[in-house]
Biopython code that builds the backbone (N, CA, C, O; Angstrom):
import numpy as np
from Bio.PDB.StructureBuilder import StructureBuilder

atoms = [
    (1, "UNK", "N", (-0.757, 7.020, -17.496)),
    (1, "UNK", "CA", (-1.690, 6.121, -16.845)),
    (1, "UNK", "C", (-1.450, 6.172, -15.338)),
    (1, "UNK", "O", (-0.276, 6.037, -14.993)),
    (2, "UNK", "N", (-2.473, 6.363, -14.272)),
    (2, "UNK", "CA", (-2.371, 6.029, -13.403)),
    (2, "UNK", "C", (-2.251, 4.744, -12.456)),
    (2, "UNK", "O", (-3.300, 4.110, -12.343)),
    (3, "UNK", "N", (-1.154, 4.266, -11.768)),
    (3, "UNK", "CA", (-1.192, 2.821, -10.907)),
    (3, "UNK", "C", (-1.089, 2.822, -9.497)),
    (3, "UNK", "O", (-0.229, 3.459, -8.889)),
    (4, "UNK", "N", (-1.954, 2.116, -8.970)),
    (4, "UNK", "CA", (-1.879, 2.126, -7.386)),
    (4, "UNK", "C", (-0.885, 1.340, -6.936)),
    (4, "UNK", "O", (-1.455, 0.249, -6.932)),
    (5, "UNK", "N", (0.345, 1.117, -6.506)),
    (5, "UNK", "CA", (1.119, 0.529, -5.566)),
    (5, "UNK", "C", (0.530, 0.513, -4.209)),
    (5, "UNK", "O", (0.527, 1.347, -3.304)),
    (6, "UNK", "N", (-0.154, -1.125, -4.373)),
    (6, "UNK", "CA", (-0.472, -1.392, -2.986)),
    (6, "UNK", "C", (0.767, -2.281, -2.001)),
    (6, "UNK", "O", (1.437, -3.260, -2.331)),
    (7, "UNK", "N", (0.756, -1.654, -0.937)),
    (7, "UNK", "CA", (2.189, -2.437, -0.041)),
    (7, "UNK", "C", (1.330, -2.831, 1.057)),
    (7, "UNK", "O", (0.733, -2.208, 1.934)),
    (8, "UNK", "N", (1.471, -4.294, 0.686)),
    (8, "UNK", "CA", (1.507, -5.500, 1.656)),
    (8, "UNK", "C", (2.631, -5.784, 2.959)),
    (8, "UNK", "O", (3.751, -6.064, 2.532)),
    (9, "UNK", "N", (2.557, -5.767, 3.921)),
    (9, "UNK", "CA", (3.365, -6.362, 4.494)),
    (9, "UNK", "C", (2.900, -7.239, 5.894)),
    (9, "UNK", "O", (1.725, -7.569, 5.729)),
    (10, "UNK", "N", (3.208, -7.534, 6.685)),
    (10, "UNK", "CA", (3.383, -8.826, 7.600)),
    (10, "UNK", "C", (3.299, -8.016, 9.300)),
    (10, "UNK", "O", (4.349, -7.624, 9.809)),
    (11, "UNK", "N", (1.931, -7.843, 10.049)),
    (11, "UNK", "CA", (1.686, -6.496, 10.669)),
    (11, "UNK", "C", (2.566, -7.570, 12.037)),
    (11, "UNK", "O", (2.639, -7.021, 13.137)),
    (12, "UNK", "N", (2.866, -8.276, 11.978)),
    (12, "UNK", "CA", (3.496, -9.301, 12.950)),
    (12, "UNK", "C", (4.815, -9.288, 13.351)),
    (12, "UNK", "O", (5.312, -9.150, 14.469)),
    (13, "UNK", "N", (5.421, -9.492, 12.002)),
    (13, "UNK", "CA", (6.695, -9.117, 11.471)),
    (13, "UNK", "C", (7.369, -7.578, 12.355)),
    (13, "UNK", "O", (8.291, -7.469, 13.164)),
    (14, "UNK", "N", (6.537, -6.673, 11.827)),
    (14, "UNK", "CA", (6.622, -5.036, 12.157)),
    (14, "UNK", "C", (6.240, -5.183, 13.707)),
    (14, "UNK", "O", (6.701, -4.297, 14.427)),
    (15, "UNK", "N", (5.761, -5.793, 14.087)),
    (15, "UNK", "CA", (5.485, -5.494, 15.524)),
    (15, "UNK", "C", (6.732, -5.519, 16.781)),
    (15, "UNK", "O", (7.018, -4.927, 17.822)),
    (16, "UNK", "N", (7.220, -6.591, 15.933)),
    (16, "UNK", "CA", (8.974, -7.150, 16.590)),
    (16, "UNK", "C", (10.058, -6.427, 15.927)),
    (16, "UNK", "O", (11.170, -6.933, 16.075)),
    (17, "UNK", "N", (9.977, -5.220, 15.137)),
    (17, "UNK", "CA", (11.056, -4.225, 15.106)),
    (17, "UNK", "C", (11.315, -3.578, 15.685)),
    (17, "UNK", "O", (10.410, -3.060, 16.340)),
    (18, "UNK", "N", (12.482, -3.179, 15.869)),
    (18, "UNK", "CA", (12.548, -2.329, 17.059)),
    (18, "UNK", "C", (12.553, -0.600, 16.888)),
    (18, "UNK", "O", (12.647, -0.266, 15.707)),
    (19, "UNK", "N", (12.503, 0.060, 17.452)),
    (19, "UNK", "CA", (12.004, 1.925, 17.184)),
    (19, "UNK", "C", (12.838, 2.361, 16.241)),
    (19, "UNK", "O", (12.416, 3.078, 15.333)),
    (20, "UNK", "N", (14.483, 1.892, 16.347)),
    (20, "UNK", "CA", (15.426, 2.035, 15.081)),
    (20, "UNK", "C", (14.609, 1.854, 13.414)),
    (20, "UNK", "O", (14.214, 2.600, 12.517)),
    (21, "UNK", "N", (14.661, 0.614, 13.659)),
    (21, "UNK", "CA", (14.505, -0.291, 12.329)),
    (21, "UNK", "C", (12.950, 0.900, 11.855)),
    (21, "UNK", "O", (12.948, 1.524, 10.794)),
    (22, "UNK", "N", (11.871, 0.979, 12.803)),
    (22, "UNK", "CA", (10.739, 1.847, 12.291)),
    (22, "UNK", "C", (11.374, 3.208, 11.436)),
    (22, "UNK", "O", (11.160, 3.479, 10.254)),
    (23, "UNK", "N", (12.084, 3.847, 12.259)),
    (23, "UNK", "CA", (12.698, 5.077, 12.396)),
    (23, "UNK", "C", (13.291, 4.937, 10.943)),
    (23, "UNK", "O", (13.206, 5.861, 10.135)),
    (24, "UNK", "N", (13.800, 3.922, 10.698)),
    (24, "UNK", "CA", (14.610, 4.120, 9.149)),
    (24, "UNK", "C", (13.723, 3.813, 8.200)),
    (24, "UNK", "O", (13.717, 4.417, 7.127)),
    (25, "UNK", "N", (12.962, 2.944, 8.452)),
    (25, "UNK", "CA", (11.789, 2.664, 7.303)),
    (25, "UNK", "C", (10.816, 3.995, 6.931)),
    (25, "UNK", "O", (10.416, 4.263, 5.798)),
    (26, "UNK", "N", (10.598, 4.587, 7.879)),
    (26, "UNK", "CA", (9.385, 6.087, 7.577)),
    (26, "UNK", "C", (10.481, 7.042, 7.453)),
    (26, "UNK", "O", (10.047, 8.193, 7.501)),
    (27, "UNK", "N", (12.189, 6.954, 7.262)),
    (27, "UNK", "CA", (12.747, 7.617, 6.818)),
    (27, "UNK", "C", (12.981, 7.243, 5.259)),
    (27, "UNK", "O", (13.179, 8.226, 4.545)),
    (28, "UNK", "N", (12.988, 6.133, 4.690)),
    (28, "UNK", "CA", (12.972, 5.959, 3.471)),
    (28, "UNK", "C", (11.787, 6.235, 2.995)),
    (28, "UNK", "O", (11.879, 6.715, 1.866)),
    (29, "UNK", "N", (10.767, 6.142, 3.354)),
    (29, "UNK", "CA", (9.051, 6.562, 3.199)),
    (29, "UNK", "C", (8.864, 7.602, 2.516)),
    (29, "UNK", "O", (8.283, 8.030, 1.519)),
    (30, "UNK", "N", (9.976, 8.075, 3.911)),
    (30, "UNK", "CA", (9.450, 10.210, 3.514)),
    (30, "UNK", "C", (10.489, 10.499, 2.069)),
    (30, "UNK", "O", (10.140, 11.223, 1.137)),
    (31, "UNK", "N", (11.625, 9.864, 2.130)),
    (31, "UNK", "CA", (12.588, 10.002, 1.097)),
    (31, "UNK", "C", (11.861, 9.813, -0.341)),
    (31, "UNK", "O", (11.916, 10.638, -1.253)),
    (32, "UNK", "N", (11.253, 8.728, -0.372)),
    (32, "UNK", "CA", (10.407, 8.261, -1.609)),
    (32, "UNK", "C", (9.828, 8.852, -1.717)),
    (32, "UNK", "O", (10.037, 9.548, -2.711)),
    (33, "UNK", "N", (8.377, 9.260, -0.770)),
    (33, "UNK", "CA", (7.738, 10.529, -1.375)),
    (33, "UNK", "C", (8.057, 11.835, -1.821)),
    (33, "UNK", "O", (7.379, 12.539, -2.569)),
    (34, "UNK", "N", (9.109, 12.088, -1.316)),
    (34, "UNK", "CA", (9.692, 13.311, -1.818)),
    (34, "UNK", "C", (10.311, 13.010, -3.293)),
    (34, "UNK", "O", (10.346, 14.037, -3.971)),
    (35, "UNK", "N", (10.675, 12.161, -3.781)),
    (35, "UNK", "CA", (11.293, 11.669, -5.056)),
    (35, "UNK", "C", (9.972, 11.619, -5.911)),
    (35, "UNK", "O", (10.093, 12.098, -7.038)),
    (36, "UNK", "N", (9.006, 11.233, -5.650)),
    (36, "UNK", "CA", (7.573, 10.831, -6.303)),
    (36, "UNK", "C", (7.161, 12.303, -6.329)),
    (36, "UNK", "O", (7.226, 12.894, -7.406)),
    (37, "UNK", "N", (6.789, 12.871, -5.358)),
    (37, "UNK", "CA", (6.348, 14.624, -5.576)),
    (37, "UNK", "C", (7.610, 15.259, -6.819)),
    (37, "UNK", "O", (7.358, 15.638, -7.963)),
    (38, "UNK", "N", (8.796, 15.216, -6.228)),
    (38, "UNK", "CA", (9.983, 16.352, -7.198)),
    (38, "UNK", "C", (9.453, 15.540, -8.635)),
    (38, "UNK", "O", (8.879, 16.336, -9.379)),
    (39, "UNK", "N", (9.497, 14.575, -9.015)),
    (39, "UNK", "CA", (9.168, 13.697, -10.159)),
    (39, "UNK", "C", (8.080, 13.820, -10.601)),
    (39, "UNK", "O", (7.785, 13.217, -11.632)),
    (40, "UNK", "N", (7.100, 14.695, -9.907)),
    (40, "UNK", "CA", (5.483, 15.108, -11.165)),
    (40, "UNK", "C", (4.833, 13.899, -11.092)),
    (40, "UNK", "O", (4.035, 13.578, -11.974)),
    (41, "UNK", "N", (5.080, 13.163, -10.119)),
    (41, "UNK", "CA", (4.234, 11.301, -10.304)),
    (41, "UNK", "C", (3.248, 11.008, -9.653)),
    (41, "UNK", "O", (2.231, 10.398, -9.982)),
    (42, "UNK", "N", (3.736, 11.714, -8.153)),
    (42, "UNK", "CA", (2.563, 11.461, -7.073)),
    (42, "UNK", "C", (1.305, 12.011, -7.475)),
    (42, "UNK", "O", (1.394, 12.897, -8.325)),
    (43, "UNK", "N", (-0.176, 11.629, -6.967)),
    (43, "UNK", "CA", (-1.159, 11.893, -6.724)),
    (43, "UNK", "C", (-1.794, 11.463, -5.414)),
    (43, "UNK", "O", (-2.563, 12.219, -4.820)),
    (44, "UNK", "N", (-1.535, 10.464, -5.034)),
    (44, "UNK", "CA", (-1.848, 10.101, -3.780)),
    (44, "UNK", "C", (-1.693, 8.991, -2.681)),
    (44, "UNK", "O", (-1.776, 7.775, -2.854)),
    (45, "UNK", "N", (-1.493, 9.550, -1.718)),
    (45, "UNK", "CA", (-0.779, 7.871, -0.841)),
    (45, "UNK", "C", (-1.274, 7.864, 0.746)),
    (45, "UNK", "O", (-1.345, 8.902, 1.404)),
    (46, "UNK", "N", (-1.570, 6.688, 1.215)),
    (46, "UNK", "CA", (-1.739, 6.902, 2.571)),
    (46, "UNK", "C", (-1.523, 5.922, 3.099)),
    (46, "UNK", "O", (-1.672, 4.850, 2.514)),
    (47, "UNK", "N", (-1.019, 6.022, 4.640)),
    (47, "UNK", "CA", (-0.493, 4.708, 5.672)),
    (47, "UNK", "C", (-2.047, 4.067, 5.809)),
    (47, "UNK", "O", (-2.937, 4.775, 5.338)),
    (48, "UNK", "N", (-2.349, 3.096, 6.268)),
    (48, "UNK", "CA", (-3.972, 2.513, 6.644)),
    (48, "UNK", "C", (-3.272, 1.978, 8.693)),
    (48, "UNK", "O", (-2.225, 1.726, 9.289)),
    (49, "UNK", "N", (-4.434, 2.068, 8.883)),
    (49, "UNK", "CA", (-4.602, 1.541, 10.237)),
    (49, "UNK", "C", (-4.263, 0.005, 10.248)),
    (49, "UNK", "O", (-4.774, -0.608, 9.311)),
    (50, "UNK", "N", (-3.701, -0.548, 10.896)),
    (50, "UNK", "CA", (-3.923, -2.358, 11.193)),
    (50, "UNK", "C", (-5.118, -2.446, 10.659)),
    (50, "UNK", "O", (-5.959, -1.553, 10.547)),
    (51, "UNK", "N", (-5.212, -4.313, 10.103)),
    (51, "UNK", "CA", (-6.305, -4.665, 10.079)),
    (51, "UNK", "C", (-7.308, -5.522, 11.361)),
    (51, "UNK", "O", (-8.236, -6.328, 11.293)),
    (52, "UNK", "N", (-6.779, -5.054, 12.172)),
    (52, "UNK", "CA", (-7.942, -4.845, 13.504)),
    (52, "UNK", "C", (-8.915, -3.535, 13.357)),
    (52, "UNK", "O", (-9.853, -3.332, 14.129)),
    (53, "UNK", "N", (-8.661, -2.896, 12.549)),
    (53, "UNK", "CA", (-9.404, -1.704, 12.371)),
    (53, "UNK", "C", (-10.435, -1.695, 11.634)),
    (53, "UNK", "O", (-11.365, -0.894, 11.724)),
    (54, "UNK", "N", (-10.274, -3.055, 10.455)),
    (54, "UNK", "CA", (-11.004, -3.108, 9.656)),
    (54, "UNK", "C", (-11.971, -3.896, 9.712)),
    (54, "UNK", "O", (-12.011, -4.724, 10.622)),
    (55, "UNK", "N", (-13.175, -3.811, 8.567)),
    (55, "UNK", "CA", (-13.954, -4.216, 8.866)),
    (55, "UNK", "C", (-14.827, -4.457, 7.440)),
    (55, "UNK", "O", (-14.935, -3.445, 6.747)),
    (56, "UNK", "N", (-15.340, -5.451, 7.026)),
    (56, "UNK", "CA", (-15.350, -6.167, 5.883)),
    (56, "UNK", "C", (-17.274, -5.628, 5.743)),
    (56, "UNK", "O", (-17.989, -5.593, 6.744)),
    (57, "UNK", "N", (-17.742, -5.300, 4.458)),
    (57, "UNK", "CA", (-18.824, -5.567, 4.442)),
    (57, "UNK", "C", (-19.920, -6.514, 3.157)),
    (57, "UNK", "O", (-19.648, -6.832, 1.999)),
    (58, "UNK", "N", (-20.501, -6.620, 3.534)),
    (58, "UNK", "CA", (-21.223, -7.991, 2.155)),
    (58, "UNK", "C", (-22.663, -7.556, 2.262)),
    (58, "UNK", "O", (-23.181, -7.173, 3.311)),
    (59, "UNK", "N", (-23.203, -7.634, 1.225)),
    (59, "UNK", "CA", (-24.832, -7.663, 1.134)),
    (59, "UNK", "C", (-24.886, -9.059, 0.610)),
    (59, "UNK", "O", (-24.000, -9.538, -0.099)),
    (60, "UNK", "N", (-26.262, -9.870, 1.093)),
    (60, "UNK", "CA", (-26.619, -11.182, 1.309)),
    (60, "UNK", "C", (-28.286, -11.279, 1.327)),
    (60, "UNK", "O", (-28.770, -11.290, 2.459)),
    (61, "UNK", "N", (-29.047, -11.337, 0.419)),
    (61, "UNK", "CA", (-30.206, -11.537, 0.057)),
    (61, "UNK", "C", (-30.547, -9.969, 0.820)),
    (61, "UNK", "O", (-31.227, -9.663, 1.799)),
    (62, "UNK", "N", (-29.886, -9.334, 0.047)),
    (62, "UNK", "CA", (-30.550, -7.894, 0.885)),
    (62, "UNK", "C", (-30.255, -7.248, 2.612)),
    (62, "UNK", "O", (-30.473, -6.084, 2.948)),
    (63, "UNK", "N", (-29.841, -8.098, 3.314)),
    (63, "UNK", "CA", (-28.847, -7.919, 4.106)),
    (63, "UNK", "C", (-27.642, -7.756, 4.572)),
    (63, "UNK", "O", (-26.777, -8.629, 4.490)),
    (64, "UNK", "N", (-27.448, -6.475, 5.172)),
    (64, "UNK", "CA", (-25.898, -6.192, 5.303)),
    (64, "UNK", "C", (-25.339, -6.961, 6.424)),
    (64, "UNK", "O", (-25.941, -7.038, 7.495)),
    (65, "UNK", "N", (-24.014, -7.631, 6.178)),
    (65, "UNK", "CA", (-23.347, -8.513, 7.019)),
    (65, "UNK", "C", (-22.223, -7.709, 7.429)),
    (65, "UNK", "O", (-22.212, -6.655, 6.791)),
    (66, "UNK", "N", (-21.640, -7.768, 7.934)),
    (66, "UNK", "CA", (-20.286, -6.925, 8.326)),
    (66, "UNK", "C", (-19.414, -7.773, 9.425)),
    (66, "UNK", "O", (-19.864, -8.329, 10.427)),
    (67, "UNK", "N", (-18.111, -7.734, 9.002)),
    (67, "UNK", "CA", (-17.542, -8.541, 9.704)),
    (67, "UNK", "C", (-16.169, -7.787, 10.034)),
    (67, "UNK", "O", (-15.550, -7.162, 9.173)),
    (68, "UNK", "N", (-15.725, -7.914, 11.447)),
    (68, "UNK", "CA", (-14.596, -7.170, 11.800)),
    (68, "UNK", "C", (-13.205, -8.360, 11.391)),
    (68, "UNK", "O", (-13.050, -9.577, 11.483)),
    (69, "UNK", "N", (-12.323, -7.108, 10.879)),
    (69, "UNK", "CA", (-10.892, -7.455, 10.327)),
    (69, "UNK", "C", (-11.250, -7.926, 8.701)),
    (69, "UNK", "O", (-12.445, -8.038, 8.427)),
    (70, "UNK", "N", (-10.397, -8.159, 7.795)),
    (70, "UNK", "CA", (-10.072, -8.110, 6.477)),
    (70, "UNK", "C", (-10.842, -9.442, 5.459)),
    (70, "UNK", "O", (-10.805, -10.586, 5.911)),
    (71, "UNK", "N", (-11.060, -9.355, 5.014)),
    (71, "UNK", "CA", (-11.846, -9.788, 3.555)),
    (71, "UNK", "C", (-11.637, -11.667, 3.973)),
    (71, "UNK", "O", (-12.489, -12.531, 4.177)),
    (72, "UNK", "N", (-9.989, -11.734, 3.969)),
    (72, "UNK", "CA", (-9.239, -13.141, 3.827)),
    (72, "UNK", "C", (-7.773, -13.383, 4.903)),
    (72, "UNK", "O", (-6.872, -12.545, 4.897)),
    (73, "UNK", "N", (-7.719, -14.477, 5.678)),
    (73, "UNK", "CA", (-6.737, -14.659, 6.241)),
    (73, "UNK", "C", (-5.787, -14.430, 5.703)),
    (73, "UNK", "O", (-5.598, -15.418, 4.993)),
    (74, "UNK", "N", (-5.032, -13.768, 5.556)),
    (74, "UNK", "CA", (-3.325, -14.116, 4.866)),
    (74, "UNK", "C", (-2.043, -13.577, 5.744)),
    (74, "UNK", "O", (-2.164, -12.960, 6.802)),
    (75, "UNK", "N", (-0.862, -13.899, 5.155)),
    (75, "UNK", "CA", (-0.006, -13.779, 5.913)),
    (75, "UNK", "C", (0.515, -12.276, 5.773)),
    (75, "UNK", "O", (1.400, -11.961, 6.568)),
    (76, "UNK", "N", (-0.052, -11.007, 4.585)),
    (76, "UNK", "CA", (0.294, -9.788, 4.525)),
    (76, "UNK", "C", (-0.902, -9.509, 4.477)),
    (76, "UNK", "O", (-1.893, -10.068, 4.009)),
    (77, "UNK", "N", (-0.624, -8.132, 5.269)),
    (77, "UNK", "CA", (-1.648, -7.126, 5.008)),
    (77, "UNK", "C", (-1.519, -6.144, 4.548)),
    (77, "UNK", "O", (-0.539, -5.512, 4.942)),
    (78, "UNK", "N", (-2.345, -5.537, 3.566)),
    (78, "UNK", "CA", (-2.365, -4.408, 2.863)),
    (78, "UNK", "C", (-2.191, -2.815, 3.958)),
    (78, "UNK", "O", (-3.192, -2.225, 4.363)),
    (79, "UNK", "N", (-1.152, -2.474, 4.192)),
    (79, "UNK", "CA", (-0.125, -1.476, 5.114)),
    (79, "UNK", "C", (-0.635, 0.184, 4.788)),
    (79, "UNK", "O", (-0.823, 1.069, 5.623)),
    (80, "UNK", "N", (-0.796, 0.274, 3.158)),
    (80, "UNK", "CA", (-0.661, 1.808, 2.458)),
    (80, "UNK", "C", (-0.571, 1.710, 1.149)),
    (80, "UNK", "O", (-0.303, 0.647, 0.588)),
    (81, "UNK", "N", (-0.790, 2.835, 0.529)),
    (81, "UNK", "CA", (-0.935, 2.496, -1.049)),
    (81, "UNK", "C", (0.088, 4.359, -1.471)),
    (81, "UNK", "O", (0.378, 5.260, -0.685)),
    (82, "UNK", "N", (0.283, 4.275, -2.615)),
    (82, "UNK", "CA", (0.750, 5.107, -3.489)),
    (82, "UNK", "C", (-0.194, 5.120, -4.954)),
    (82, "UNK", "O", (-0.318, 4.021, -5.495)),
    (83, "UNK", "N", (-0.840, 6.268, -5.595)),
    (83, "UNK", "CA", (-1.302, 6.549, -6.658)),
    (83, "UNK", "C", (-0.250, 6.931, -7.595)),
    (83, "UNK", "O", (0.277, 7.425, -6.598)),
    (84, "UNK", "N", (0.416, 7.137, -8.362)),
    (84, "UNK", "CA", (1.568, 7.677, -9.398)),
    (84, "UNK", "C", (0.512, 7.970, -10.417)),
    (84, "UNK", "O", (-0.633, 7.530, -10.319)),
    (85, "UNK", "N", (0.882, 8.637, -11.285)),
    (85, "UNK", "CA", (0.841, 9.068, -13.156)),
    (85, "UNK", "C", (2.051, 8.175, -13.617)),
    (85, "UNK", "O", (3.091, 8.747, -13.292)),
    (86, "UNK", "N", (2.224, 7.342, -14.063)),
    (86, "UNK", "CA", (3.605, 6.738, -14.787)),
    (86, "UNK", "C", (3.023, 6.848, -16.156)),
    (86, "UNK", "O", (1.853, 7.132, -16.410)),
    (87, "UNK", "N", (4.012, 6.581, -17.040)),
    (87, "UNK", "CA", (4.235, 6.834, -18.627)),
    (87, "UNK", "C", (3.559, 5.405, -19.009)),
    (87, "UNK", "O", (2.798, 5.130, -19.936)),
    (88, "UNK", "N", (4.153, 4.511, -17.873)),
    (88, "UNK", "CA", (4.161, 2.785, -18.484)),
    (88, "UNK", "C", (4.372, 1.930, -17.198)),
    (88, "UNK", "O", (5.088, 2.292, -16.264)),
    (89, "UNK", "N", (3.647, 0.708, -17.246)),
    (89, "UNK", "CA", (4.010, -0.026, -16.705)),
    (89, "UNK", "C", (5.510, -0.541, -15.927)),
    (89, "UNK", "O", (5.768, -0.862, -14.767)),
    (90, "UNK", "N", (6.166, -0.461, -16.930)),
    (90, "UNK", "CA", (7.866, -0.501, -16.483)),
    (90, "UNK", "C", (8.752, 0.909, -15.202)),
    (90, "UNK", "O", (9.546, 0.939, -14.262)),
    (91, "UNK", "N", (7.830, 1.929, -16.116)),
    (91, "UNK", "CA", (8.145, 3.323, -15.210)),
    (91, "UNK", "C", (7.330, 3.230, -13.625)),
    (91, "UNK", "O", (7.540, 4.064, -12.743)),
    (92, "UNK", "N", (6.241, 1.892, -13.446)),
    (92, "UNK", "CA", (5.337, 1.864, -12.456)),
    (92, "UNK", "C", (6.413, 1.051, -11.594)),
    (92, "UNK", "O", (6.597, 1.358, -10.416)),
    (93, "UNK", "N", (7.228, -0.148, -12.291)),
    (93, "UNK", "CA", (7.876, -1.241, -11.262)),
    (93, "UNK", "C", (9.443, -0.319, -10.890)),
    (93, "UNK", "O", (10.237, -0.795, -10.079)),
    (94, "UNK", "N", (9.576, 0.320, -11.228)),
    (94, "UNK", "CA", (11.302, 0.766, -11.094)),
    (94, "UNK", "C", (10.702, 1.451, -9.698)),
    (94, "UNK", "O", (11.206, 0.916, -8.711)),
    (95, "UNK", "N", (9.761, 2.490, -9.376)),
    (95, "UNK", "CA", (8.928, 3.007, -8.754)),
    (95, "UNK", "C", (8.839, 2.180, -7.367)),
    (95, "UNK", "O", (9.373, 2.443, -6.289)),
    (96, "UNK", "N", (7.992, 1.088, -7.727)),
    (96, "UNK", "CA", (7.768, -0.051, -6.764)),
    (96, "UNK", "C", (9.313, -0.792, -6.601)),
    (96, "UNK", "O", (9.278, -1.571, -5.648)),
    (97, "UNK", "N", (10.206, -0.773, -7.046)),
    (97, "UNK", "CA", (11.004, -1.682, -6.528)),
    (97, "UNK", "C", (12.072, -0.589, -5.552)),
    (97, "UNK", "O", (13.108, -1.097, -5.124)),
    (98, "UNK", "N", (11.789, 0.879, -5.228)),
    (98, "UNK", "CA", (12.499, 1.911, -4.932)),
    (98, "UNK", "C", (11.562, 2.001, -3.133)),
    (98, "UNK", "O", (11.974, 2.598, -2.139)),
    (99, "UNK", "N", (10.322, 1.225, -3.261)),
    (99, "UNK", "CA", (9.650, 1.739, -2.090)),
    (99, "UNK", "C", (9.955, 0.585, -0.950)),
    (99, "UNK", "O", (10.019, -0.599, -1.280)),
    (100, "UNK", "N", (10.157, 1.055, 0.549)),
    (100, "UNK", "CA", (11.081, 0.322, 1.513)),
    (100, "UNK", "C", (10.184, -1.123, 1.975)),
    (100, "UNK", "O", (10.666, -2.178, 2.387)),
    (101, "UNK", "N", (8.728, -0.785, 1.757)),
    (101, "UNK", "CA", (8.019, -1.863, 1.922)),
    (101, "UNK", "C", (8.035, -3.297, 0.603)),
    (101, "UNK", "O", (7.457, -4.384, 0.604)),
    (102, "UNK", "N", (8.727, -2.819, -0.138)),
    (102, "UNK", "CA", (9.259, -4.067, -1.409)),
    (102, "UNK", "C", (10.885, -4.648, -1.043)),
    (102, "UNK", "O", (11.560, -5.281, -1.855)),
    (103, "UNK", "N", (11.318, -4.298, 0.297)),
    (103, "UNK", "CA", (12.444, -5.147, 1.173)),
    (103, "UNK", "C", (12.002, -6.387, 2.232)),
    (103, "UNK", "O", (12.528, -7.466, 2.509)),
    (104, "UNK", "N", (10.567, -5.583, 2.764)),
    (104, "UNK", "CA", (10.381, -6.448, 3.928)),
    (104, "UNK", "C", (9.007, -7.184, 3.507)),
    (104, "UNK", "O", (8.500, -8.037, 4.235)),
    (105, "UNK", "N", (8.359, -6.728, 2.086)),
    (105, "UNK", "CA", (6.904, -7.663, 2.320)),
    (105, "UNK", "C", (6.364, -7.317, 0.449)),
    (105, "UNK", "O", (7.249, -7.434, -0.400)),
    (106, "UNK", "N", (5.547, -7.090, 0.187)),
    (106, "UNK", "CA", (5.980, -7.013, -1.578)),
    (106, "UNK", "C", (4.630, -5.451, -1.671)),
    (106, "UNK", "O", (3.819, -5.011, -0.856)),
    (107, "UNK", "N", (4.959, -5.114, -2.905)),
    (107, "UNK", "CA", (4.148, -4.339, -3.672)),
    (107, "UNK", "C", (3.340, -4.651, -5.191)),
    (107, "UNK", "O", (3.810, -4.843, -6.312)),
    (108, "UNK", "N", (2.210, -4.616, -4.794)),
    (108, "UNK", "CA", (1.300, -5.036, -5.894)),
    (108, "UNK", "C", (1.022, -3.404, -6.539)),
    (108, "UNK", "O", (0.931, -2.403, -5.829)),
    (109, "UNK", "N", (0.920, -3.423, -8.022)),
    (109, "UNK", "CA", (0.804, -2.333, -8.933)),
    (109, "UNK", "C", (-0.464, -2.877, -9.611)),
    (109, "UNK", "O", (-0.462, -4.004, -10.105)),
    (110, "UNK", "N", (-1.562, -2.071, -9.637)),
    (110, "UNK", "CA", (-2.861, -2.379, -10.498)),
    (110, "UNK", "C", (-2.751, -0.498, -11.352)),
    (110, "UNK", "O", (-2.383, 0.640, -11.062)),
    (111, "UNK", "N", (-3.377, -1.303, -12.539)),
    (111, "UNK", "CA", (-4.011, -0.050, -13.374)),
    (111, "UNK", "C", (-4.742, 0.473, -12.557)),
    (111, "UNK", "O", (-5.185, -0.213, -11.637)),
    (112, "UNK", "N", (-5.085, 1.908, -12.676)),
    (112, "UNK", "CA", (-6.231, 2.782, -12.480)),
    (112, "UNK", "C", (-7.526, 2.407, -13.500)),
    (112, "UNK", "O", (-7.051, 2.332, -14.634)),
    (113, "UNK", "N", (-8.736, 2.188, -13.529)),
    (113, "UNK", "CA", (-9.414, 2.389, -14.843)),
    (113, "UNK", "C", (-9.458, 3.769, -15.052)),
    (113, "UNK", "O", (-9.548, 4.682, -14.231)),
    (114, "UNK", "N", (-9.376, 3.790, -16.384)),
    (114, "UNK", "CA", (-9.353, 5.039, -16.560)),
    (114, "UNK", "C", (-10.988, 5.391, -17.702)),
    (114, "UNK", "O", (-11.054, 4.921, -18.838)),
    (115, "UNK", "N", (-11.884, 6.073, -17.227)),
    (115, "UNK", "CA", (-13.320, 6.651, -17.756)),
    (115, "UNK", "C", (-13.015, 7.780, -18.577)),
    (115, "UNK", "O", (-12.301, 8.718, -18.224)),
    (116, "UNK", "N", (-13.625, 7.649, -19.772)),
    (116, "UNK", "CA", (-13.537, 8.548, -20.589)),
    (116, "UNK", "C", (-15.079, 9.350, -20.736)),
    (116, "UNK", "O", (-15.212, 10.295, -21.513)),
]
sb = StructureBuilder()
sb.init_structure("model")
sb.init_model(0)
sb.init_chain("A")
sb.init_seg("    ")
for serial, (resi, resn, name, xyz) in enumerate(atoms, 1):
    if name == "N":
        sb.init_residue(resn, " ", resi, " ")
    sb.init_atom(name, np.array(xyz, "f"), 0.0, 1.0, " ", f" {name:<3s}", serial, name[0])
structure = sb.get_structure()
């Protein structure tokens, strides 16, 4: 089954680290992905831009609304995601509890649907 590990974290938080602290985090990054590739798991992952980048859209009696920055106020923002193949659910959290962004802010795991 495929699961997306979405990583949340706190773009505020990260702003007040210092080049070290970055430097070791996209060194555990690259470490993990390389463990996820040698492991036959990966399919796909990517960093996202801040959510100043983003930009929300809604249809509304047939009109498109669009609104700059994210869906809902909150205190994390969705950072990057990971796709895996895992066996199981359990093989999805050992996964997520190995990635550096589940130290400083959390990781949400959703099913893939999967279409037959």
């Amino acid at each position: 089954m495929r699961y997306m590990l979405l990583i949340a974290s706190n773009e505020e938080v990260a702003r007040q680290r210092s080049q070290a602290e970055l430097d070791a985090e996209f060194a555990a990054y690259t470490a993990f992905s390389k463990e996820v590739a040698d492991r036959g798991v990966f399919l796909s992952g990517e960093v996202l831009h801040p959510v100043n980048a983003a930009t929300t859209v809604r249809v509304r009696d047939g009109k498109v609304l669009t609104t700059d920055g994210p869906f809902a106020e909150t205190k994390e923002q969705l950072s990057g995601f990971y796709v895996l193949k895992c066996k199981d659910l359990d093989e999805a959290i050992d996964f997520a509890a190995k990635m550096p962004g589940a130290q400083i802010g959390s990781i949400e795991i959703r099913p893939v649907m999967e279409w037959d």
